[in-house]
C-alpha positions in Angstrom: 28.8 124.2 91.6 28.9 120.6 90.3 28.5 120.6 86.7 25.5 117.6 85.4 26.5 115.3 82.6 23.6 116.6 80.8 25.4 119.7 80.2 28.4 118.3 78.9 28.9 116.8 75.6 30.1 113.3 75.1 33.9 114.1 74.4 33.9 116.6 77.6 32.3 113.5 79.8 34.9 111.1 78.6 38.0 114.0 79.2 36.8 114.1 82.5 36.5 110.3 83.5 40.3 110.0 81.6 41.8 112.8 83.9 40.3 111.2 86.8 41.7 107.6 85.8 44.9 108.4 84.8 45.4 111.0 88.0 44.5 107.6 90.1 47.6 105.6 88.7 50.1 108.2 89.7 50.4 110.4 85.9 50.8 114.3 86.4 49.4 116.5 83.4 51.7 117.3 80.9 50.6 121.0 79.6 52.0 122.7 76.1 51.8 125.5 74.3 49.4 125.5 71.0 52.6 125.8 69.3 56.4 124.1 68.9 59.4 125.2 66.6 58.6 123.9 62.9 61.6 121.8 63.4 60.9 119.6 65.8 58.2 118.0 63.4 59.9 118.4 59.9 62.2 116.2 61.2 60.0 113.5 62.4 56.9 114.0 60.2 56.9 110.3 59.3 56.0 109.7 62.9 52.6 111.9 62.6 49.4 110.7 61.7 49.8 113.8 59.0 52.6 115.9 57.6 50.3 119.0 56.9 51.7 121.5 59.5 50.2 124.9 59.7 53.0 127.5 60.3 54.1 130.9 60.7 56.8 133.1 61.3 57.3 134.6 64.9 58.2 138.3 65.4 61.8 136.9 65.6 62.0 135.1 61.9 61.5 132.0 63.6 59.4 129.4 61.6 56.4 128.3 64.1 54.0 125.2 64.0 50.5 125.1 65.6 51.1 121.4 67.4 49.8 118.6 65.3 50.9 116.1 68.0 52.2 116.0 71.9 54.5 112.5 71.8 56.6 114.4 70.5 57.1 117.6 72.8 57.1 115.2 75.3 60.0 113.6 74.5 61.3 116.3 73.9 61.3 118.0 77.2 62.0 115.1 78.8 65.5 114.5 80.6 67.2 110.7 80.8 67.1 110.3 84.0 67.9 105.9 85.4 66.3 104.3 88.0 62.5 105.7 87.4 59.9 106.0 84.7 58.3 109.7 84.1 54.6 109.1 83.7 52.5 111.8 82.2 48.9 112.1 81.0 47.9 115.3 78.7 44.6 116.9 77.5 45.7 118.8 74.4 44.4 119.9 71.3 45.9 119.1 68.4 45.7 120.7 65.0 45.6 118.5 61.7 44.0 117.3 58.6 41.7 114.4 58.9 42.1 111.7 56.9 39.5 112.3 53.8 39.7 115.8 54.3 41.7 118.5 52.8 41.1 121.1 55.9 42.8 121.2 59.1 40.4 120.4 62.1 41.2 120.8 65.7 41.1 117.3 67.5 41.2 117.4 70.7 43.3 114.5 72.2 44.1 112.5 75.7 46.8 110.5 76.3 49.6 109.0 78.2 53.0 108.4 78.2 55.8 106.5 80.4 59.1 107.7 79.4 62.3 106.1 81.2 63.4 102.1 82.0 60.3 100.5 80.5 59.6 97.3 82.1 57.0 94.1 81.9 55.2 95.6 84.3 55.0 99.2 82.6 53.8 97.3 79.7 50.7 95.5 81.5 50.0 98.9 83.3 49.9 101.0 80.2 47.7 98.0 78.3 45.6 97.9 81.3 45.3 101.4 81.4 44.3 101.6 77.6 41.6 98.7 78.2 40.1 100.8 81.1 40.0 104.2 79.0 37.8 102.1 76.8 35.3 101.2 79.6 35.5 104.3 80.5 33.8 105.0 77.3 31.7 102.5 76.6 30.8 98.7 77.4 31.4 97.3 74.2 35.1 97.5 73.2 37.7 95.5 72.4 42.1 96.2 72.0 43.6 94.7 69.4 47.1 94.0 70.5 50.1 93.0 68.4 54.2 92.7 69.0 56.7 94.2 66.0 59.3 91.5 67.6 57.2 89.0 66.1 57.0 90.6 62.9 60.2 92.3 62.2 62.1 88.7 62.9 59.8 86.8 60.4 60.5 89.3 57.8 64.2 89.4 58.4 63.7 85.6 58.0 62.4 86.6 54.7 65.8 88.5 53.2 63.2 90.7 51.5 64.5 94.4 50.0 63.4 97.4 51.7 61.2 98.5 49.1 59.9 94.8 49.4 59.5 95.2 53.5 57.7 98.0 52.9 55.3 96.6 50.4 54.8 93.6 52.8 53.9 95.1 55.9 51.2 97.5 53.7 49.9 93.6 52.9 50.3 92.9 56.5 48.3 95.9 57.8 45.7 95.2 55.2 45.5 91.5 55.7 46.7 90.8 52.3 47.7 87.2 51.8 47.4 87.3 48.1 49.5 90.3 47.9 52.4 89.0 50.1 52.2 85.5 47.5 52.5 88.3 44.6 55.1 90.5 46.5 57.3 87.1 46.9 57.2 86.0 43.2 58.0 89.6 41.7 61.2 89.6 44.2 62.0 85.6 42.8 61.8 83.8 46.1 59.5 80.9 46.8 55.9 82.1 48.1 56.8 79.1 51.3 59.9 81.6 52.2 55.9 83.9 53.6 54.8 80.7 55.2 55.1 82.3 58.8 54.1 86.0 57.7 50.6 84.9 56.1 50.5 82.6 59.5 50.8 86.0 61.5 48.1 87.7 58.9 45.6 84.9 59.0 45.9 84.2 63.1 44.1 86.2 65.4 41.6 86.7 68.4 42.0 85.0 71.8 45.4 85.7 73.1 46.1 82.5 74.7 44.7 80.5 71.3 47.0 82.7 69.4 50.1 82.6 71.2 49.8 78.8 71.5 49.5 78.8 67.7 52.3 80.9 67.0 54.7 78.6 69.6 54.3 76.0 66.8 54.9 78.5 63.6 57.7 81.2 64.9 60.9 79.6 63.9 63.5 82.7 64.2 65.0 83.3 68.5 64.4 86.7 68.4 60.8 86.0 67.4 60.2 83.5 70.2 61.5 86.1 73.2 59.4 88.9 71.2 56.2 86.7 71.5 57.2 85.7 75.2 57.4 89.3 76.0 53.6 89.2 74.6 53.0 86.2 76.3 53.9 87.6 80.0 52.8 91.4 79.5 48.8 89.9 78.2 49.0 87.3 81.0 50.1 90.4 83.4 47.1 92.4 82.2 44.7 89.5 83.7 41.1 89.1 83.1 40.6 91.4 80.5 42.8 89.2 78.5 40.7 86.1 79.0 37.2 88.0 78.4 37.0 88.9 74.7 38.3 92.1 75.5 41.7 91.7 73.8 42.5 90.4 71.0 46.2 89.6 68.8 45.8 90.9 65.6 49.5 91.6 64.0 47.4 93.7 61.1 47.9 96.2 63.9 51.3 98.0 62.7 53.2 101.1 63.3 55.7 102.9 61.3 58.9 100.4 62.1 61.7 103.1 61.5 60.4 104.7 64.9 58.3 102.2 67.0 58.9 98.7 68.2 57.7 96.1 70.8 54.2 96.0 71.5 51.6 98.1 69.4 47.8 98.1 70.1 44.6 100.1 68.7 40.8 100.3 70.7 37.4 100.2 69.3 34.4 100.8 70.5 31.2 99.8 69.1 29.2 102.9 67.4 32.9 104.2 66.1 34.1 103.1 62.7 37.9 103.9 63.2 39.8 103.3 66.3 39.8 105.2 69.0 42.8 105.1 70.9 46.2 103.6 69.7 49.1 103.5 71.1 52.9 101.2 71.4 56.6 101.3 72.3 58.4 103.9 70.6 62.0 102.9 71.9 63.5 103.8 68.8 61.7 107.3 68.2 63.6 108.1 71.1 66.7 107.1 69.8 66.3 109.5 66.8 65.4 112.4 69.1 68.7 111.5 70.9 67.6 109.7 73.9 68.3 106.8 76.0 65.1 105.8 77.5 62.4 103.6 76.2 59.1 104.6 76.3 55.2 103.6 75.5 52.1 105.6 75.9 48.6 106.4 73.8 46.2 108.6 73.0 42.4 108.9 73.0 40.3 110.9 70.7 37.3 111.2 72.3 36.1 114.2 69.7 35.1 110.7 67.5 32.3 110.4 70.4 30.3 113.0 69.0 29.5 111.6 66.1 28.8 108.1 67.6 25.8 106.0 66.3 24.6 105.1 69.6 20.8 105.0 68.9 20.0 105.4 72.3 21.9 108.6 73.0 19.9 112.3 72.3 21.0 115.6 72.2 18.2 116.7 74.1 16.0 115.1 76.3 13.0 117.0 75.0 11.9 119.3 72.3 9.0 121.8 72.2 7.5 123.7 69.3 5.9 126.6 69.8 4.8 129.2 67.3 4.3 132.9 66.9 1.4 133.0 68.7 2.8 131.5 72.0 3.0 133.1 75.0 6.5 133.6 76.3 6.0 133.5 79.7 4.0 130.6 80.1 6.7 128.8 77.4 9.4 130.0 79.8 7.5 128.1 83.0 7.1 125.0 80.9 10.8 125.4 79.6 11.6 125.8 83.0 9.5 122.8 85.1 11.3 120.6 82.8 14.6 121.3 83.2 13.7 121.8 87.4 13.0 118.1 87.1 16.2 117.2 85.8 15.5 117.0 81.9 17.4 119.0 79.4 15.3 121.3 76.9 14.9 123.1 73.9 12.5 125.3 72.5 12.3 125.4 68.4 9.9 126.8 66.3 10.7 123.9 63.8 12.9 120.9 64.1 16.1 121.0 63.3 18.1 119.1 61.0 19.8 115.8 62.2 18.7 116.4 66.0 18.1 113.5 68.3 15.8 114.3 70.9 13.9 111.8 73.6 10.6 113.4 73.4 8.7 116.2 71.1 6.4 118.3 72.5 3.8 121.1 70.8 3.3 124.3 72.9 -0.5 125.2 73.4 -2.5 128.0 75.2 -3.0 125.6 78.5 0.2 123.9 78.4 2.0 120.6 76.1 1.0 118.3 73.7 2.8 115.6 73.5 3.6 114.5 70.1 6.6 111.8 70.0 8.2 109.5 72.6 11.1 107.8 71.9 12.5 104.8 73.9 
């Protein structure tokens, strides 16, 4: 029995069209269980979007996490092996607190991940495959793309502290340029030694405009091959590149101490936070004692749900009826309707916050109809 997208909720539709994609460029499903050895994350909780971990103790003693992320499993279980990239997709929930929240939620979470001798042409694939679980989702989207090369030389440029690094790429990440001209006279060096970090914060947009831009400003070699890399992976990616549908924007950052090269976030219009991001992460698996490079991302389509898309409802139509009604001729109107392919609901009143295409009133000789909506 094939199962209508009317019955399915807008994170289950997207899950579905993700699977499908994925399966189509040659990733096999990665499947875990709910929970990993506390370990495994208390050791790299500064790579996780939290470090609220809900544990218990197994019957053994041993100190139990329910999963608050799947990169890391991943690498985990996966073996160096030369010559080939492993390419995985998963479809996991994950269990965390929210930012603004002080409970844990269940997210549910897709993603992807190429683990092994990352290439150009892994990069373009997984970018291309992030810019087409967007469209997947929705028309109106855009990846913001951006390359820690480029950044980590300019700030090595700089001869900047830690504490001061740190400080800097929070000014980086919030667009800042004030802050980094504050940052540089509190560590006594001359606000022109930012020069090419406020460049990086203030250009942005069209990837070949950019990168043209940034030719002229990027002084440091290591910067230069960092933005080449850019340069080559955005031009492999094609079209999508020269549409509006990517932009460079090196506010885009990722905790430094594990990833590296490029870094990217999507949005989709209706969303206020991003809904996928994603990067290299080449050094996590150095820490986790592995040889291999790796990039991947992840989806949160559970963000759909409470998308403002004003012409999305939750039902197609509504009917009120009251206590006088007769059941079986409401159950033959419930019925017709949902025979002709419309999804229904029968309410005495309506309820709070629902968005529904039509409102109908039940009477003795059939529907009113009270409220159409375009």
């Amino acid at each position: 029995m094939k199962i209508g997208d009317s019955v399915l909720t807008n994170d289950e539709k997207a899950v579905f069209r993700l699977r499908d994609l994925y399966g189509k460029y040659g990733y096999s499903q990665y499947k875990m269980s709910k929970f990993e050895e506390y370990d495994l994350y208390v050791r790299n909780k500064n790579f996780l979007i939290s470090d609220h971990i809900i544990t218990f103790n197994d019957q053994s003693g041993k100190l139990m996490a329910l999963k608050p992320d799947v990169t890391l499993s991943i690498v985990k279980n996966t073996k160096d092996v030369s010559g080939y990239v492993n390419k995985v997709y998963y479809n996991e929930n994950v269990y965390r607190v929210q930012k603004g929240s002080d409970s844990f939620k269940e997210i549910m979470q897709v993603g992807l991940e190429c683990v092994g001798e990352i290439d150009r042409y892994c990069l373009s694939e997984v970018l291309t495959l992030a810019l087409e679980s967007l469209r997947e989702i929705s028309d109106d989207f855009v990846l913001d793309v951006s390359h820690l090369g480029v950044l980590s030389a300019v700030l090595d440029a700089m001869n900047v502290s830690e504490e001061a690094r740190g400080k800097l790429l929070h000014c980086v990440g919030e667009k800042n340029t004030h802050g980094i001209d504050a940052i540089c006279v509190s560590e006594g060096i001359s606000v022109d030694a930012a020069s090419e970090l406020k460049a990086l914060v203030a250009t942005y947009g069209e990837p070949a405009s950019v990168i043209a831009k940034l030719k002229e400003i990027i002084t440091a070699e290591n910067g230069k091959n960092a933005l080449a890399e850019l340069e080559a992976v955005l031009l492999a990616v094609g079209d999508d590149a020269k549409k509006g549908s990517v932009r460079i924007d090196f506010s885009v950052i990722n905790d430094m101490s594990y990833y590296n090269g490029i870094v990217f976030r999507g949005f989709i219009n209706g969303v206020p936070t991003g809904i996928l991001s994603g990067g290299q992460y080449d050094l996590l698996m150095k820490k986790m004692g592995k040889k291999a490079g790796a990039i991947g991302f992840a989806v949160y389509p559970d963000l759909l749900n409470d998308r403002e898309t004003g012409g999305a409802y939750d039902v197609d139509t509504l009917i009120l009826y009251d206590d006088s009604a007769d059941i079986g001729a409401l159950r033959a109107s419930v019925r017709m309707l949902t025979e002709s392919g419309k999804s229904v609901m029968a309410q005495k009143n309506i309820p709070e916050k629902l968005r529904y295409r039509q409102l109908l009133k039940f009477k003795e000789r059939g529907v009113e109809i009270l409220e159409t909506n375009a």
